[in-house]
C-alpha positions in Angstrom: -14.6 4.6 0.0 -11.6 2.8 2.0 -9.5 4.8 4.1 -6.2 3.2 5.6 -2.3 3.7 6.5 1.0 2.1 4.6 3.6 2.1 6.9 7.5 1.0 5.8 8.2 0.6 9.4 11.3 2.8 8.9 14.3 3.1 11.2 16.5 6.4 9.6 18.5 8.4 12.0 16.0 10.8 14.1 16.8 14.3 12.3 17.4 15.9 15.3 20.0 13.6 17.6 21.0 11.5 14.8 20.2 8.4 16.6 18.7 5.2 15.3 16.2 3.2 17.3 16.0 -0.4 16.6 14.5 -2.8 15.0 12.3 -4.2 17.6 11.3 -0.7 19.2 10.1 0.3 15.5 8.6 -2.7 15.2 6.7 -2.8 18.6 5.5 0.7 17.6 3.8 -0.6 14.7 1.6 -2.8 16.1 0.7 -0.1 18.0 0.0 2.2 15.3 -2.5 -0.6 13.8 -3.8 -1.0 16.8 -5.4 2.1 17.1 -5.6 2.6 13.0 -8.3 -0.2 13.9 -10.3 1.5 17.3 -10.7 5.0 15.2 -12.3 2.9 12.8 -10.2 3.1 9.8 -10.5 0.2 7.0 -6.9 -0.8 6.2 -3.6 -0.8 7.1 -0.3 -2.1 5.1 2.7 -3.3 5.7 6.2 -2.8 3.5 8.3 -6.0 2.3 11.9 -4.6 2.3 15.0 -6.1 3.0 17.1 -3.3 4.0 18.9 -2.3 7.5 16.7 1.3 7.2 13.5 -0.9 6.9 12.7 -3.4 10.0 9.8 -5.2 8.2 11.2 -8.1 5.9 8.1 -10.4 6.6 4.7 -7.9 6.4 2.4 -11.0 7.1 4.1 -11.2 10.5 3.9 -8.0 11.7 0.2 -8.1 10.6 -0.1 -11.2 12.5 1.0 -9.1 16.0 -1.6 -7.1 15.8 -4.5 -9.1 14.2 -5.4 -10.5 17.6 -5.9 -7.1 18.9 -8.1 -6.3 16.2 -11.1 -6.4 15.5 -12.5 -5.0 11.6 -9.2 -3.7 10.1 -8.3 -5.1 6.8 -4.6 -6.1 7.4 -2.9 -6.0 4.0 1.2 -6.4 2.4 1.9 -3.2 0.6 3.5 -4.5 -1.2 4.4 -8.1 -1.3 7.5 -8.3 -3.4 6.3 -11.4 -5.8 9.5 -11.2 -8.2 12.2 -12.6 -5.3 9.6 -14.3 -3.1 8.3 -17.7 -3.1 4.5 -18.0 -4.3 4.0 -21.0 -2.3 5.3 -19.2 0.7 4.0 -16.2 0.2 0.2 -17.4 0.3 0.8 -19.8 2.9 1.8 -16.7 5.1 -1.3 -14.7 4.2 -3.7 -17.3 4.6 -2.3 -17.7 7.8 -2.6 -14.1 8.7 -6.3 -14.6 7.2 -6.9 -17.2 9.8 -5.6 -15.3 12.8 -7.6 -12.5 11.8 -10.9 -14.5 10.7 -10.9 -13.5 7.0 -9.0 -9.8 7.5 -5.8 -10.4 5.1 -4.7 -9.4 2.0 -1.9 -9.3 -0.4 -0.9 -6.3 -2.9 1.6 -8.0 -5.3 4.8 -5.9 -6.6 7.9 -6.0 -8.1 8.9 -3.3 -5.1 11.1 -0.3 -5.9 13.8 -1.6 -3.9 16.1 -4.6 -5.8 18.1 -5.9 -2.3 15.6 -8.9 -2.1 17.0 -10.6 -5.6 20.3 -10.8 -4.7 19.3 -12.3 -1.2 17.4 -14.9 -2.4 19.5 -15.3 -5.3 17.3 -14.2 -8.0 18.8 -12.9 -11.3 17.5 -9.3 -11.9 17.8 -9.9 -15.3 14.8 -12.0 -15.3 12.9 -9.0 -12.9 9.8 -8.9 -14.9 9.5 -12.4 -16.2 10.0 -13.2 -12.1 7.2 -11.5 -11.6 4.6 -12.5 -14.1 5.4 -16.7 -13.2 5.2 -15.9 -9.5 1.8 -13.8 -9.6 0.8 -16.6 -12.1 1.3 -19.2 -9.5 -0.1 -17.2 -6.6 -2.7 -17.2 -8.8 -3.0 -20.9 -9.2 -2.4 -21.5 -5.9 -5.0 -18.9 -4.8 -7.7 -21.1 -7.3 -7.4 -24.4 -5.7 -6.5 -26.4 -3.0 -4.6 -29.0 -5.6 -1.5 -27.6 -7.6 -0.5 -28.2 -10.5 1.9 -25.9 -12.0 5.6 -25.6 -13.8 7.3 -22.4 -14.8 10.9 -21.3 -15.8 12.1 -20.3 -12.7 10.8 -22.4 -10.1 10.4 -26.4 -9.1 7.3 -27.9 -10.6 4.7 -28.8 -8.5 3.1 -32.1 -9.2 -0.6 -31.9 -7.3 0.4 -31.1 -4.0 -1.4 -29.7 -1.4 -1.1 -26.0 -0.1 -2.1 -25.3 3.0 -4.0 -23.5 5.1 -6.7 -22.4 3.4 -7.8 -19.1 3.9 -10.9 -17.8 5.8 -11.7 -16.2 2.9 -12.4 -17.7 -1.1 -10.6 -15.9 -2.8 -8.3 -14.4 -0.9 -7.6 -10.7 -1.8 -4.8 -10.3 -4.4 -4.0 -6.7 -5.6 -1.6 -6.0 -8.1 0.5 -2.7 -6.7 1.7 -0.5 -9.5 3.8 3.2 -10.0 2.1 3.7 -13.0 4.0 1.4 -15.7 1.0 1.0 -18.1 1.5 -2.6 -18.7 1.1 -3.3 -15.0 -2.3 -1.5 -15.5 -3.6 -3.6 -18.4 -2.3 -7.1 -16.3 -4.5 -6.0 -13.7 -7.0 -5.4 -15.7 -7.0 -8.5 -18.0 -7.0 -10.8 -14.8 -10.2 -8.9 -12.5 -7.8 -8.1 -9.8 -7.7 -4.9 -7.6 -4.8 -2.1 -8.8 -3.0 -0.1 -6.1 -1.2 2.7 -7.6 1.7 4.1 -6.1 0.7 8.0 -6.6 4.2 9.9 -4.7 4.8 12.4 -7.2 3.2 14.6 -10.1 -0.4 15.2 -10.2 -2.5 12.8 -9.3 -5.2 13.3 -11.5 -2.7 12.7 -14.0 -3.4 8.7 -13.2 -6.6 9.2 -14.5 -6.2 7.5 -18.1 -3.9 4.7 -16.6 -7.2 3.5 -14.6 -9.6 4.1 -17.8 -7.0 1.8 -19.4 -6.9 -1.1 -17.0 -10.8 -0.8 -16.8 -11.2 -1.0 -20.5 -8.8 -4.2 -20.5 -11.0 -5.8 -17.8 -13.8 -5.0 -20.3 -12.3 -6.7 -23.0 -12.3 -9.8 -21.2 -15.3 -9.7 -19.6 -14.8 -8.6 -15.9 -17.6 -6.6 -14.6 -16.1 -3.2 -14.2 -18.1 -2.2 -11.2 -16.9 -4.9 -9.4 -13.1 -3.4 -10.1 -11.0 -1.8 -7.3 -8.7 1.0 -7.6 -6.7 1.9 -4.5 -3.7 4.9 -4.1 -0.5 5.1 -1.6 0.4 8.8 -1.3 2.4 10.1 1.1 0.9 12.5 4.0 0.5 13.7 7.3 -2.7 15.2 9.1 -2.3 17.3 12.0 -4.7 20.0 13.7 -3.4 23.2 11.5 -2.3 23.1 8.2 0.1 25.0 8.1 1.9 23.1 11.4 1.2 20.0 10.0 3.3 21.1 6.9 5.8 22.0 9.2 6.0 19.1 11.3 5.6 16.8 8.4 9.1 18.8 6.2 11.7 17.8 8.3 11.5 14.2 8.2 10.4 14.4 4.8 13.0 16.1 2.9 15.6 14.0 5.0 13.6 10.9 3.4 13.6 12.2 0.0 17.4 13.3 0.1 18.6 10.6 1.4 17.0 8.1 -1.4 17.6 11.3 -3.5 21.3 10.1 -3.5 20.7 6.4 -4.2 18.6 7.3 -7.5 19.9 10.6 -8.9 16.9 13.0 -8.0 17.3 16.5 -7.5 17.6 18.1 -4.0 14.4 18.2 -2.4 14.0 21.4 -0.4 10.7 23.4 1.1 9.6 24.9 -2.5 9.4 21.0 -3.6 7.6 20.0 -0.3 5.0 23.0 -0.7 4.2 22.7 -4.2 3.9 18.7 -3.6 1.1 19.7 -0.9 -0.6 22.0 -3.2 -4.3 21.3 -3.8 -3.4 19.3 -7.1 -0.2 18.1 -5.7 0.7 14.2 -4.5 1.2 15.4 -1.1 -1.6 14.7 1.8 -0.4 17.1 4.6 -2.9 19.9 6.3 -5.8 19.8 8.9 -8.7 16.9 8.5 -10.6 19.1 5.8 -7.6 19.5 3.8 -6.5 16.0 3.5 -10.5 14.8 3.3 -10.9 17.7 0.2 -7.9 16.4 -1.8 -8.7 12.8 -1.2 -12.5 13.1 -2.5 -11.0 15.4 -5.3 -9.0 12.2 -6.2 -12.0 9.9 -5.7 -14.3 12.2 -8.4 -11.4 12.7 -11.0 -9.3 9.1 -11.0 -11.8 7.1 -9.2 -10.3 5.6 -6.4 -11.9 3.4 -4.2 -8.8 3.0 -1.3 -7.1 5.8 -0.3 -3.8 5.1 1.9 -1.6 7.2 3.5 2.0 6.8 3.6 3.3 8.1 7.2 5.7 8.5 7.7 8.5 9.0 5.2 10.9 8.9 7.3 11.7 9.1 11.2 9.3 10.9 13.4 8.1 10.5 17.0 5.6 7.4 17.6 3.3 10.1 19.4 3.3 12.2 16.3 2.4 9.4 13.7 -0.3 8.4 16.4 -1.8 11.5 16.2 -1.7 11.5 12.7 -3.3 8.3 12.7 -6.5 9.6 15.0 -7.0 12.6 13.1 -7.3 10.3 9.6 -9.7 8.0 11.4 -12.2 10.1 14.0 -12.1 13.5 11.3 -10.9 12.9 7.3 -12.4 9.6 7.1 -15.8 10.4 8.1 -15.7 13.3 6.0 -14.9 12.0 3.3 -17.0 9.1 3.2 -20.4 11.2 3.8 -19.4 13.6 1.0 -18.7 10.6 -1.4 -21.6 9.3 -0.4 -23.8 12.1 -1.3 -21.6 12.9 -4.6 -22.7 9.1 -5.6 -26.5 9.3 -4.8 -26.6 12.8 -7.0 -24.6 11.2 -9.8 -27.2 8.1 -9.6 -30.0 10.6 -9.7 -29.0 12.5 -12.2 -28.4 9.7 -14.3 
């Protein structure tokens, strides 16, 4: 059982002053963060592609690259790439050399990303949104297969057996295929034996439950070994020493976040009822003490059967020290608990079988 962080590397007005740091402060802080995600010994840490002036990470495999020198096991990971408005060639050239710098550490999780800035910036048509997709991942794909490429698509130059390079430490280079629970993106996982990374923000999580029977059944049909399979979540959360001033902490900045995309997308108004029924024991909200956060995770391991847990923090603004925290507390207390209860929960189910 993988344990990690997803950080946006967000730059929203602090709630309290208003103020906005910048872009390099934020983004100096994050290498920070994985940094020390990687001395309390947790197994993965990703990075947000978007193009937006509240976001300061367009290019994840870059700010993965600042801190993959000054680390030593963390698996350093996209999350997500966004494969409809990027260039495949370009995208795996970037990881690979991430994979390099880091001795075999990188990955990518492919989306099409929630946000839709990037396809008028690289003048993409968001008409063609999933078919962008679908030809990109193929080619990533292709790419990903051999040294050699030859390839031609709808969208995109052909390429007439060229050369990409570098090669990557590691063959294959992980590919996941992010998701927020569309079934089709499920079953394309599936059908091609790559990891699936579901996006699990909202709801109740055991609710994804049939979505990963589904996507293992279509890697059945095809032949993948279904132990072999991957299943990984992104929830948002926040661990701190008491529950119930870890919820408080954690609101603020929270339902500033969720209002303030609220607006852009028609939600209702988030308030503290939302926020405390969201961290509710079947809620898609991670916040309390270690034994909290480590119970609802391994409730989410027995009942979806998840493999990668990572935790979204934060949502929006808070202090660097705070996230820091957070970040110790997941690595030296949930993730150990966690693990050594899964662990035990597997050898009974083995023994009882």
């Amino acid at each position: 059982m993988e344990i990690g962080i997803t950080s946006f590397v967000e730059t929203k007005p602090d709630i309290q002053t208003g103020e906005v740091m910048s872009h390099a402060q934020r983004l100096r802080e994050v290498v920070e963060e994985i940094v020390l995600a990687d001395q309390v010994g947790l197994d993965v840490f990703g990075i947000g592609e978007h193009h937006r002036k509240d976001y300061a990470a367009s290019s994840p495999a870059l700010v993965l690259s600042a801190a993959a020198s000054q680390t030593k096991r963390i698996r350093l990971t996209s999350a997500v790439t966004v494969l409809s408005s990027a260039d495949p060639v370009r995208v795996f050239q970037d990881f690979a050399t991430l994979d390099g710098i880091s001795n075999g550490r990188a990955e990518i999780i492919a989306g099409r990303g929630s946000f839709i800035e990037s396809f008028p910036l690289f003048g993409y048509d968001l008409n063609d949104y999933d078919e962008l997709f679908e030809e990109h991942l193929e080619l990533l794909l292709k790419i990903r297969e051999s040294e050699k490429v030859i390839w031609k698509g709808g969208h995109r130059p052909a390429i007439n057996n060229l050369g990409v390079y570098p090669r990557p430490v590691q063959n294959p280079l992980p590919i996941w295929v992010g998701s927020g629970g569309r079934q089709e993106s499920a079953i394309r996982a599936g059908l091609l034996g790559l990891p699936l990374m579901l996006a699990i923000i909202g709801g109740k999580p055991t609710d994804f439950a049939p979505l990963v029977q589904l996507y293992k059944k279509a890697a059945a049909h095809v032949g993948h070994d279904e132990s072999r399979l991957k299943v990984g979540a992104h929830s948002i959360g926040f661990v701190g020493e008491n529950t119930e001033r870890a919820a408080d902490t954690f609101f603020p900045s929270t339902m500033a976040g969720m209002n303030r995309l609220g607006k852009e997308r028609g939600w209702a108004h988030y308030d503290r009822s939302s926020y405390d029924a969201a961290r509710s024991f079947e809620g898609a909200l991670y916040v309390g003490d270690p034994d909290t956060v480590a119970q609802k995770i391994i409730h989410l391991r027995k009942n979806v059967g998840v493999t990668r847990f990572m935790l979204y923090v934060p949502l929006s603004t808070m202090p660097h020290a705070q996230v820091m925290r957070a970040i110790e507390l997941l690595g030296t207390e949930v993730a150990p608990r966690v693990r050594e209860e899964i662990t035990k929960w597997e050898a009974e189910t083995e023994k009882g079988r």
